[in-house]
C-alpha positions as CSV (number, residue, x, y, z in Angstrom):
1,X,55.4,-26.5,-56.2
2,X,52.7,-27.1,-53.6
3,X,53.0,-26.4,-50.0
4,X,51.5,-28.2,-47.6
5,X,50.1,-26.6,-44.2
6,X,48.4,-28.5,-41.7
7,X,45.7,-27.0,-39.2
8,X,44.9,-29.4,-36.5
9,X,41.3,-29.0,-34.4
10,X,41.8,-30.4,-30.8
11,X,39.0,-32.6,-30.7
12,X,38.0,-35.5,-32.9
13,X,36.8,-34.8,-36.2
14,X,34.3,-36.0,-39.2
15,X,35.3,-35.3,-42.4
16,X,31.8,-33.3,-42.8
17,X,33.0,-30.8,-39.5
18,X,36.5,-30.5,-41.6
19,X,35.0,-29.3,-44.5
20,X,33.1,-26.9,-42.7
21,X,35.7,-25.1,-41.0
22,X,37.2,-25.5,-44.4
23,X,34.8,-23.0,-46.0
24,X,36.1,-20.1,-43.5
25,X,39.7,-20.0,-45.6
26,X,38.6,-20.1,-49.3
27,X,40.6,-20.2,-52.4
28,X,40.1,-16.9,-52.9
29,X,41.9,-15.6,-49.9
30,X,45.1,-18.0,-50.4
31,X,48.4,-17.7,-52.1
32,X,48.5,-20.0,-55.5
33,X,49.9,-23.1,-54.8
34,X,49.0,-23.6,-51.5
35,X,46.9,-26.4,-49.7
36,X,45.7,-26.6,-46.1
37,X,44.6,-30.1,-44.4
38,X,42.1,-29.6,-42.1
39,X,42.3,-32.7,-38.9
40,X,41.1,-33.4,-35.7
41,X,42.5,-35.6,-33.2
42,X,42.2,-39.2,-32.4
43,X,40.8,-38.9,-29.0
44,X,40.9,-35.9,-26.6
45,X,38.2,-34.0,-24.8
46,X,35.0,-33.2,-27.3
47,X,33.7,-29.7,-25.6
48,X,37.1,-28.1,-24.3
49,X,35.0,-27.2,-21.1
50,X,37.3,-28.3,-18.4
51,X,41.1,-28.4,-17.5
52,X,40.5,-32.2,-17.9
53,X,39.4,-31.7,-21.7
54,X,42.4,-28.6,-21.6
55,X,44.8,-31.4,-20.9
56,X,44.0,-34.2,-23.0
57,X,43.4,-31.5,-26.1
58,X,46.8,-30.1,-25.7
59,X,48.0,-33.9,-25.7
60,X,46.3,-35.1,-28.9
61,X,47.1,-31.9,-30.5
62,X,51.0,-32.7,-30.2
63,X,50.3,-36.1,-31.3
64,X,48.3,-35.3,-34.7
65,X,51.1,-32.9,-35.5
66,X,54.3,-34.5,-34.3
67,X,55.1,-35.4,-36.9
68,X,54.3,-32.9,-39.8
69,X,58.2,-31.7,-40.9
70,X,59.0,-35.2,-41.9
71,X,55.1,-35.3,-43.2
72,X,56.5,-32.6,-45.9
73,X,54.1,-29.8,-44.1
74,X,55.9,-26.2,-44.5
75,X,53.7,-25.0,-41.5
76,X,51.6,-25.7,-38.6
77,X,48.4,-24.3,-37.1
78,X,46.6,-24.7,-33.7
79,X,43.5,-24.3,-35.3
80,X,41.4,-23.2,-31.9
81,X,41.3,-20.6,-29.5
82,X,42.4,-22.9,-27.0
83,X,45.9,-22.9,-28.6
84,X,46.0,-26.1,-27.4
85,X,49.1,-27.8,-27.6
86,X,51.3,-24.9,-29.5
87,X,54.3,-24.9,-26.9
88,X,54.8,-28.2,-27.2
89,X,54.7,-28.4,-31.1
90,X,57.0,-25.5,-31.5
91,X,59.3,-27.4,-29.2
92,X,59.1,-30.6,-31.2
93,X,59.0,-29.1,-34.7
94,X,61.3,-26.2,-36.5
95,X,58.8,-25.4,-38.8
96,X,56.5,-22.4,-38.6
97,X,54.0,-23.8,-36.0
98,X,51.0,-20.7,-35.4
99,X,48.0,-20.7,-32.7
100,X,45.1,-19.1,-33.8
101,X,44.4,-17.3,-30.1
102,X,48.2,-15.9,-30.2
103,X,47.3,-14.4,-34.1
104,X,44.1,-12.8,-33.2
105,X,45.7,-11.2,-30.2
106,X,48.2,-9.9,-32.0
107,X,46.6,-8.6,-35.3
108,X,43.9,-7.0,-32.8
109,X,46.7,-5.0,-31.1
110,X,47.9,-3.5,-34.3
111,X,44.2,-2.2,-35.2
112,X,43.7,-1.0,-32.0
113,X,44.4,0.1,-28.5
114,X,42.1,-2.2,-26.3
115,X,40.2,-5.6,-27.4
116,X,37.9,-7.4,-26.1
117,X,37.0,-11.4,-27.3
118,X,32.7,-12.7,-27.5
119,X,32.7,-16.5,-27.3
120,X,30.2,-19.1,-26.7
121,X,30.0,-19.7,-22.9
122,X,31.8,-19.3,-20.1
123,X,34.2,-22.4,-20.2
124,X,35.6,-21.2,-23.0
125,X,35.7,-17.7,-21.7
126,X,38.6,-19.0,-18.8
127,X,40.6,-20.5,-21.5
128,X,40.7,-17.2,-22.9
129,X,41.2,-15.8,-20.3
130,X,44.0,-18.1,-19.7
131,X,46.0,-17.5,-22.6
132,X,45.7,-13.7,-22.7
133,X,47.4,-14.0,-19.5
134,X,49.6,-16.4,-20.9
135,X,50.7,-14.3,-23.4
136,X,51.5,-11.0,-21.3
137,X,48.5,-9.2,-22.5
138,X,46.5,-8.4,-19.6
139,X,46.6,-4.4,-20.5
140,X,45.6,-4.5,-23.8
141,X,42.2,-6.6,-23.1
142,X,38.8,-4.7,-22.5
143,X,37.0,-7.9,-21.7
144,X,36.1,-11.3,-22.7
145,X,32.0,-11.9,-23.1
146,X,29.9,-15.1,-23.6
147,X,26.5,-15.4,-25.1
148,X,25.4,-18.7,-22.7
149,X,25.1,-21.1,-25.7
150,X,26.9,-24.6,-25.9
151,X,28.8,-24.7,-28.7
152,X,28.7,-27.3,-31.4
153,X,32.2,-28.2,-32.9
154,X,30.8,-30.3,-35.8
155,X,27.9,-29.0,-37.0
156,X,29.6,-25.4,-35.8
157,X,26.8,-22.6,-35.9
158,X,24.8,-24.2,-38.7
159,X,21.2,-23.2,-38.7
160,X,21.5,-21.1,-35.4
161,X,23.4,-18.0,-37.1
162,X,20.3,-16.0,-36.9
163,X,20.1,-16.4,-33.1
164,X,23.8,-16.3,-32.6
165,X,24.3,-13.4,-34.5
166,X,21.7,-11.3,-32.2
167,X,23.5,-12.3,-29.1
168,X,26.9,-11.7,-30.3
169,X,26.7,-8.3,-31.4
170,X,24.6,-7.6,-28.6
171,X,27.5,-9.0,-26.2
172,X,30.1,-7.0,-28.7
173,X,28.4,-4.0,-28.2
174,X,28.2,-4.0,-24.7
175,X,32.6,-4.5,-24.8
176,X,32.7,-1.5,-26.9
177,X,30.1,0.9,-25.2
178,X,30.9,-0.3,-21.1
179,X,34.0,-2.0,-21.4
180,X,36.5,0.3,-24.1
181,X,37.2,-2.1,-26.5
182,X,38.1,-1.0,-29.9
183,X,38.7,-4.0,-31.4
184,X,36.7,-7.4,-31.2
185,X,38.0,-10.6,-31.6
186,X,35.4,-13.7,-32.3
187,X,36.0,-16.2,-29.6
188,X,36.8,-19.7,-31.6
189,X,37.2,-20.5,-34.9
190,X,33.8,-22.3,-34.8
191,X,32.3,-18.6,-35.0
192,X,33.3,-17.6,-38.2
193,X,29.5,-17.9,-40.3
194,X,28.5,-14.9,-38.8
195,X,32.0,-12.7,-38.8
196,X,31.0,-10.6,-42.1
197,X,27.3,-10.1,-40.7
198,X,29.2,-8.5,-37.4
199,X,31.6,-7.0,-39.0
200,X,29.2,-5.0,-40.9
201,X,27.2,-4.6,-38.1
202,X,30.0,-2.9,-35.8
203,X,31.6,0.5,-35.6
204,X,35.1,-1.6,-35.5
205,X,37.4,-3.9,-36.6
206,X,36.4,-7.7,-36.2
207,X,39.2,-10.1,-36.5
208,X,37.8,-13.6,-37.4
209,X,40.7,-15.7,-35.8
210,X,41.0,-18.6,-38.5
211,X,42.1,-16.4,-41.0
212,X,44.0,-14.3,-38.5
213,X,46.0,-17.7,-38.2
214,X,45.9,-18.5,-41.8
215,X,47.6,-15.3,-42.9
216,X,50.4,-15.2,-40.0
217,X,51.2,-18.9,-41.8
218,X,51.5,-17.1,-44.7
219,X,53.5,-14.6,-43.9
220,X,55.7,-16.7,-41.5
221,X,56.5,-18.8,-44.8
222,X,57.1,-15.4,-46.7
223,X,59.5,-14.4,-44.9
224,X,61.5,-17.3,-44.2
225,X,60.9,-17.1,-40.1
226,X,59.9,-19.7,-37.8
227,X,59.7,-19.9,-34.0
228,X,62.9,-19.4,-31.4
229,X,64.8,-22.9,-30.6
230,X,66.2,-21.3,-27.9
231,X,62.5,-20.1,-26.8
232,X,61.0,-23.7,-27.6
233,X,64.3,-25.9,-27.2
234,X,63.8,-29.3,-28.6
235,X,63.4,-32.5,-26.3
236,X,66.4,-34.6,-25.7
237,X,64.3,-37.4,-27.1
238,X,61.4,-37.3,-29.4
239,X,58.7,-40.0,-27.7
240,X,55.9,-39.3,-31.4
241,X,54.4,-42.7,-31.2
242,X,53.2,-42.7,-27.7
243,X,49.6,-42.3,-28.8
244,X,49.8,-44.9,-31.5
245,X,48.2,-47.8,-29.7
246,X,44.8,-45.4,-28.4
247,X,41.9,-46.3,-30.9
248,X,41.1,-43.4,-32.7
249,X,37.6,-42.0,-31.7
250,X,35.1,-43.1,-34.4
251,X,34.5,-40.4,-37.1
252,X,38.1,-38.7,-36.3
């Protein structure tokens, strides 16, 4: 029997980008008889730089998975540090629905005492910033660093892993040696070409968050759990095709 997870990127996405993040879960790392669609959103904000993009994100993310149970999906992923849009999917849906931000956090706090999250650039670093504080977890974070490089979320770090990789662990270093981190988290699932090269490179663990999020769906699905309905009550109404009549970005 095959299950069926869907991971869901918060901006529009080419068929190209969603083979690319993809690569970062391959077979080799997933339980027989298991598939993952990888999807971006019909419209929405493309860099996640801005409360605006925050917004509409979150938004589009609860319309691309609304409606995944009666889809036949056996889980759910918010495939982004942003965790955009996970509240309201776990209120929509009784299925296992996972952020990748919320995974990372917490597989970082069983490795260690204090972590600390490199990312791209500073827009994304308030996000983060945002959703440790979201999730309670202001003591356990050393620090959240950029490198000062726009992001790309189609062609992710493709032919700049060289460059990025020099930054990152120079950033990574500087959370372990000044700021007390013993665990480092990479900052958005775009990020994960260079996790082995950092890992390797570090004196600690590195979590690489897609895979953080892939195995809590897993395990999740293992044992038989799936979010609080008294946590994330359901809506007295559902309202799934309110999106229906926006023209989907080209290339999503």
């Amino acid at each position: 029997m095959t299950v069926k997870l869907k991971f869901i990127l918060p901006v529009p996405l080419s068929s190209d980008a969603a083979q690319r993040f993809a690569a970062q879960i391959p077979e080799t790392v997933r339980k027989p008889g298991l598939t993952i669609d990888f999807v971006g959103c019909r419209a929405g904000g493309p860099l996640m730089d801005s409360d605006h993009d925050a917004t509409l994100a979150a938004a589009f993310v609860l319309a691309a998975g609304a409606r995944a149970e009666e889809e036949g999906y056996a889980a759910v992923c918010s495939f982004s540090m942003s965790d955009s849009g996970l509240a309201a999917l776990r209120s929509r849906l009784t299925i296992p629905v996972v952020g990748a931000a919320q995974a990372s956090f917490a597989l970082a706090q069983q490795l260690g005492r204090k972590f600390s999250v490199v990312t791209m650039w500073e827009p994304w670093a308030r996000r983060l910033e945002e959703n440790v504080a979201r999730y309670g977890l202001n003591g356990r974070l050393a620090s959240i660093r950029h490198i000062d490089m726009s992001p790309d979320t189609q062609a992710l770090l493709s032919g700049k892993e060289e460059v990025v990789f020099g930054r990152l662990r120079e950033q990574a270093l500087a959370a372990i040696e000044r700021d007390g981190a013993d665990v480092v988290i990479l900052g958005s699932t775009t990020m994960y070409q260079v996790h082995a090269r950092l890992a390797a490179a570090l004196p600690c663990p590195v979590v690489n968050p897609g895979l953080a999020a892939y195995k809590a769906c897993e395990t999740m699905l293992d044992l038989g759990l799936s979010h609080s309905k008294i946590g994330y009550p359901a809506p007295a109404t559902f309202a799934d095709d309110i999106f229906d009549q926006i023209t989907p970005v080209a290339g999503a």
